[in-house]
Residue, then its C-alpha position, 0 to 999 in steps of 0.5 A: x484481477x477484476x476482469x480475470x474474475x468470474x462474474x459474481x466472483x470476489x476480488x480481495x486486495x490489501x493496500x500497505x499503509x505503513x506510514x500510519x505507525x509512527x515506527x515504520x514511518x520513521x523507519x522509512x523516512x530514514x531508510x529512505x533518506x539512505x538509499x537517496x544518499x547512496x543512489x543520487x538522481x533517484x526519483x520517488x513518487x509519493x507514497x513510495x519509500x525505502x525499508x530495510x529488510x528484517x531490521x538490516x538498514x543497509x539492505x533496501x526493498x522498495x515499498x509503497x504506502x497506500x493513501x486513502x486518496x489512492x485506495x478511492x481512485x481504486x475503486x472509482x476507477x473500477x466501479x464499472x466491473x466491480x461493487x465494493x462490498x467492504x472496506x475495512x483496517x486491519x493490523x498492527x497495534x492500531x489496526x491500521x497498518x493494511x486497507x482491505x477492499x472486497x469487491x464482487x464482480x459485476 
């Protein structure tokens, strides 16, 4: 996205990090120990998990939670053609369900 970006333009990116609220966690721990159940051999990495779609467990989407690690090594990876302008949480009762970053092309 950043290099599709003009120079001076703004990039907005949101990184899911479900995994900070102690519902969506459970959800996706026990979700997920489902899909392994049904599909033995599968291979997660870490941060990637299984919901179920709109409170229906047996209905599988893949999602992945966002460590701050994975946000750092982001920004570090573009800080060549990109200056973070912001980096704040937001949503859920915690405000912490999303990372958002604002970046500006250089």
């Amino acid at each position: 996205m950043i290099n599709k970006t003009q120079v001076g333009g703004y990039v907005l990116v949101s990184f899911w990090q479900f995994e900070h609220d102690e519902r969506l966690s459970r959800k996706a721990h026990q979700t997920t120990q489902l899909a392994l159940e049904r599909y033995p051999g599968l291979k997660l990495d870490e941060g990637d998990w299984f919901l179920g779609w709109q409170d229906e467990p047996a209905v599988l989407r893949y999602c992945h939670s966002f460590s701050n690690a994975d946000i750092d090594e982001l920004i570090e990876h573009v800080n060549d053609r990109a200056h973070l302008v912001e980096r704040f949480n937001a949503d859920g009762p915690n405000d912490n369900l999303n990372c958002y970053l604002v970046l500006k092309r250089l």
